[in-house]
C-alpha positions in Angstrom: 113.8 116.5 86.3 116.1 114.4 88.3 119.1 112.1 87.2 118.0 108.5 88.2 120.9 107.6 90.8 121.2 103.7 91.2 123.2 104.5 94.3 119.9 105.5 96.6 117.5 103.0 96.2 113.9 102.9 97.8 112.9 99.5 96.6 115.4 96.8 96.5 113.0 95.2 94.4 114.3 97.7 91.7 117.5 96.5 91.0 116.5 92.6 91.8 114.7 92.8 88.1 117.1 95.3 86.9 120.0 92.4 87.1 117.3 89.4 86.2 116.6 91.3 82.6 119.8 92.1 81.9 121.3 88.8 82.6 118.4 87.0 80.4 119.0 89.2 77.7 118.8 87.5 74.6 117.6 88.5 70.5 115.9 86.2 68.1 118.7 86.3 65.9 120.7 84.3 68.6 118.4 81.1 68.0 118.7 78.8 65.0 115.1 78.7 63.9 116.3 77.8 60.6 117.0 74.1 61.6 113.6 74.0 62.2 113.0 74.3 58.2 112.6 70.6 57.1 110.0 69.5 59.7 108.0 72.7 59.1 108.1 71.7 55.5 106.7 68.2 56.9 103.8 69.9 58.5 100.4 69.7 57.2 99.1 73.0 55.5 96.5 73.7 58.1 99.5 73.2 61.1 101.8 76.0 59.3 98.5 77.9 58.6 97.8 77.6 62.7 101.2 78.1 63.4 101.4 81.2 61.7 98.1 82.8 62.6 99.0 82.1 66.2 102.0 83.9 66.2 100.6 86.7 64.6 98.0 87.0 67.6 101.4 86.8 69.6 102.9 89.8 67.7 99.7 92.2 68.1 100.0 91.7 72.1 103.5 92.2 72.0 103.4 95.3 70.1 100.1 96.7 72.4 102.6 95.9 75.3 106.1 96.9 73.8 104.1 100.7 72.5 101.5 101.3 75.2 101.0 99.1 78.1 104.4 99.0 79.4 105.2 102.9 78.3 102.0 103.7 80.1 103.2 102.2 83.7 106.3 105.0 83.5 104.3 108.1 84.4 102.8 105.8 87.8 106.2 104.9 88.7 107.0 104.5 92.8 110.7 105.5 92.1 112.8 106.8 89.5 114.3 103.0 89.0 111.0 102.1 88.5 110.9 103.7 85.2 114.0 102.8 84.0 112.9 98.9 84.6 109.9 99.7 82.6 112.1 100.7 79.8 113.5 97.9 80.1 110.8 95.5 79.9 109.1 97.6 76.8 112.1 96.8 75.0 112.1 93.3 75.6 108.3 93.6 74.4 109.6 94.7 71.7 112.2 92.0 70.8 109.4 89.4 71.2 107.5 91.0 68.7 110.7 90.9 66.6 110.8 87.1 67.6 107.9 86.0 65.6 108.9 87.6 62.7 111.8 86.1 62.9 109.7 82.8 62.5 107.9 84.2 59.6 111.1 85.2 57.7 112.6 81.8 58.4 109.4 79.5 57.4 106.8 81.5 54.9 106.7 83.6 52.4 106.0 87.0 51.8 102.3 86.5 50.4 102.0 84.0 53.3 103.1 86.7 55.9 100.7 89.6 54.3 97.5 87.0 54.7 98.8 86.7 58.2 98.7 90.0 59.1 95.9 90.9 56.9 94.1 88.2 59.0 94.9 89.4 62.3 93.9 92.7 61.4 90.9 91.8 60.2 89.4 89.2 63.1 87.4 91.0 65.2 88.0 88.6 68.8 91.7 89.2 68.4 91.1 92.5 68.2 88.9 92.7 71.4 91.6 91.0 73.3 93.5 93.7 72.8 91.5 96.7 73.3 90.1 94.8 76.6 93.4 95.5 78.0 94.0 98.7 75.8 91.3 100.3 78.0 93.0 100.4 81.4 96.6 101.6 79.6 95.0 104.6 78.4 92.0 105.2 81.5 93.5 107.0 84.4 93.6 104.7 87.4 97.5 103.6 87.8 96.6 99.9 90.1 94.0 99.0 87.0 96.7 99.6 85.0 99.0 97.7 86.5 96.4 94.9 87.0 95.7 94.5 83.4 99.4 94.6 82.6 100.2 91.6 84.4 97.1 89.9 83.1 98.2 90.3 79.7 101.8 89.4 80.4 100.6 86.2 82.7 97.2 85.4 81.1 96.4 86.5 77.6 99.3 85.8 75.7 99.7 82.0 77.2 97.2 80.2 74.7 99.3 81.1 71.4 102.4 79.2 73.6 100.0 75.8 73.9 101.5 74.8 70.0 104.9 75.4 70.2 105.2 73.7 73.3 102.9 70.7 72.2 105.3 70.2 69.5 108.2 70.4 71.2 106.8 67.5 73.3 106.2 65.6 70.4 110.0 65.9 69.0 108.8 68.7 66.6 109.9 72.4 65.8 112.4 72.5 68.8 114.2 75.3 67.9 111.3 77.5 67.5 110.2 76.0 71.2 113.3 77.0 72.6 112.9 80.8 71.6 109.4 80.6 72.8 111.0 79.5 76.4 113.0 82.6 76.0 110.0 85.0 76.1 108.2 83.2 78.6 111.4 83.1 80.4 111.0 87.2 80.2 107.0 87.1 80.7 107.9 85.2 84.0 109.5 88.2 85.5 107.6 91.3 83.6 104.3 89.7 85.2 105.8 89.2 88.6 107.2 93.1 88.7 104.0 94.6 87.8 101.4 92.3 90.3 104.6 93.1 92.9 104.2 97.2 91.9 100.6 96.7 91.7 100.3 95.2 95.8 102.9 97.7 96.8 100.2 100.4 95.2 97.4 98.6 97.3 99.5 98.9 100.5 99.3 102.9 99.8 95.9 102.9 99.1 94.1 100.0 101.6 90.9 101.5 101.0 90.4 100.3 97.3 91.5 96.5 98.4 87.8 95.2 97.6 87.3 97.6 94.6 90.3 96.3 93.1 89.5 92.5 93.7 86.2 92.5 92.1 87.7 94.7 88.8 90.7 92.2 88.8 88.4 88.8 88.9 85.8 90.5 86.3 88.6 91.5 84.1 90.1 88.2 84.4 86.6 86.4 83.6 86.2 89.0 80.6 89.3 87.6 79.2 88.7 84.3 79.6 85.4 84.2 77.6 87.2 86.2 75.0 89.9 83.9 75.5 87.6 80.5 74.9 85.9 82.3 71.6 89.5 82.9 70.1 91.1 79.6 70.7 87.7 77.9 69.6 88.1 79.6 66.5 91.8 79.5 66.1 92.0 75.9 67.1 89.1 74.3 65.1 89.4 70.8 63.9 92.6 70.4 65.7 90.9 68.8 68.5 92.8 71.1 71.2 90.5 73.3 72.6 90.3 71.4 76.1 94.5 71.3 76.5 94.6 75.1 75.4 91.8 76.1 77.9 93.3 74.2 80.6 96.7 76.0 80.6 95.5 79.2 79.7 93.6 78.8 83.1 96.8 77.2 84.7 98.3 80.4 83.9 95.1 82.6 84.8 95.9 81.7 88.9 99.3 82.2 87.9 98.9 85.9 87.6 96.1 85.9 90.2 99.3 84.8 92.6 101.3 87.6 90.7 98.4 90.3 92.4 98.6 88.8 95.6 95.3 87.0 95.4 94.5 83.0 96.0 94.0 81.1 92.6 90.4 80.2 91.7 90.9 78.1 88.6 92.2 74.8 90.2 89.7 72.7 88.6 89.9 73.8 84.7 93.9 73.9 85.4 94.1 70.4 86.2 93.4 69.6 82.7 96.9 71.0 81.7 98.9 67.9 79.7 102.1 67.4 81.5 104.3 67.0 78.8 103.4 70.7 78.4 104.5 71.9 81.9 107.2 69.7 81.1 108.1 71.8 77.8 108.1 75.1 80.3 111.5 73.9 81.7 113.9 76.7 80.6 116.5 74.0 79.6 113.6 71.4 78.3 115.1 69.7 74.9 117.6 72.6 74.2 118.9 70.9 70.7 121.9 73.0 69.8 125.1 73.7 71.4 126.4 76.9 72.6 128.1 78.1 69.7 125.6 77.5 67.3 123.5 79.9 68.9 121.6 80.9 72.7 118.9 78.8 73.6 115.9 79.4 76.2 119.1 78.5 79.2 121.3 80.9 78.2 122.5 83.2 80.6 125.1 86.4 80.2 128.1 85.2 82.0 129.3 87.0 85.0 133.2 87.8 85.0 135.3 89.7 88.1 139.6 90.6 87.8 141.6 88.5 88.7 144.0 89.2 91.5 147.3 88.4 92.1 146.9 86.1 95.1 144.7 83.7 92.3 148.0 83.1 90.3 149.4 81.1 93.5 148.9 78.0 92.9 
């Protein structure tokens, strides 16, 4: 066992995320999601029921992530800092699965919550999302680990986001938008560490560079067909399948860039709405100030001493 020591660093690329997740940090209990509570309440029934089915789906891959994809990257680690940004990042996991909650406790009630989860537990493509992924976390190749990690943090979670951020375009359910900007705020970077850590394990192991490709782009075409029968499902009579498939392939070459490979999806992406790339912004429509709670720009402030020579004025 050794001490991790921040002082001798082998990958700069260590303490780079290190400060990005520790300045983003941010808990659910920091937004005002309650201000939200008389438009939900002007929702139709089938919006609240979609709304809160989708961020149910949201919780499961948050909790897979949070208890065993992110835990499971540890063990591979390059360097010791490695690990401890792993930690990290399965905590944040963690608080995003607390987010949605958050939305439930706000909004619904506690027989409304119980079908929710009952629901989720009970559809069987939700639950094949998950175990798709579940797969490589518990098989025993490290770079298919790391592969389907960042395809869940840059791919699979990105067609529950299409809602929230379609109503925030529309004027609607901002606050709950503006915590969903936090996590993908945090998604952003977890995806980019683990392609990064994933191409740094291809450089020590150049002889797996076409095996890897073609698992990468079958796993990626796995999901999407599981992705399509979910949202079809999900999204039934909303009229909302074609914006939803179009940014969840938007986001599929997003983590193909995250693995270091050229995107392949520029055709379906171009579908993508732009009032929702628009709704990405970190600062899009923030609609509180700061001391009624931290929205999706919030930042921890950096301070430094002062020194005498600043009190000559």
């Amino acid at each position: 066992m050794h001490p991790v020591n921040w002082n001798r660093l082998q990958d700069d690329k260590d303490p780079e995320i290190w400060q990005r997740l520790t300045a983003n940090f941010w808990l659910p209990e920091k937004v005002p999601l309650s201000n939200d509570l008389p438009q939900w309440r002007l929702l139709e029934e089938r919006e609240r029921e979609l709304t809160v089915r989708i961020f149910t789906g949201l919780t499961l891959l948050d909790t897979v992530q949070a208890t065993v994809g992110e835990v499971a990257q540890i063990p591979d680690a390059r360097t010791e800092h490695e690990q401890a940004v792993y930690a990290n990042i399965a905590f944040m996991q963690a608080v995003h699965a607390r987010s949605y909650s958050s939305v439930f406790s706000t909004m619904c009630s506690t027989a409304e919550i119980d079908a929710a989860y009952a629901w989720a537990t009970a559809n069987p493509v939700l639950q094949e999302r998950a175990t798709a992924v579940m797969a490589h976390y518990r098989g025993d190749d490290p770079l298919k680990r790391k592969a389907a990690a960042t395809l869940l943090s840059s791919l699979l979670l990105y067609a529950g986001f299409y809602l929230p951020l379609r109503f925030s375009s529309r004027g609607v359910m901002m606050n709950t938008a503006d915590m969903i900007r936090l996590i993908l705020r945090d998604k952003a970077v977890h995806g980019y560490y683990s392609g990064y850590k994933f191409q740094r394990g291809l450089d020590a192991h150049p002889e797996r560079r076409a095996e890897l490709e073609e698992f990468t782009h079958g796993l990626i075409e796995r999901l999407l067909e599981l992705e399509l029968a979910y949202s079809s499902e999900l999204y039934e009579g909303f009229h909302m399948i074609d914006g939803v498939m179009a940014f969840v392939h938007y986001n599929a070459d997003k983590a193909l860039m995250n693995l270091g490979y050229r995107p392949r999806y520029e055709k379906e992406a171009a579908g993508v709405e732009p009032e929702i790339l628009a709704a990405l912004a970190p600062d899009a429509a923030e609609t509180h100030d700061f001391f009624s709670g931290s929205g999706s720009s919030y930042v921890i402030g950096r301070a430094e001493s002062t020194e005498n020579s600043d009190w000559d004025f």
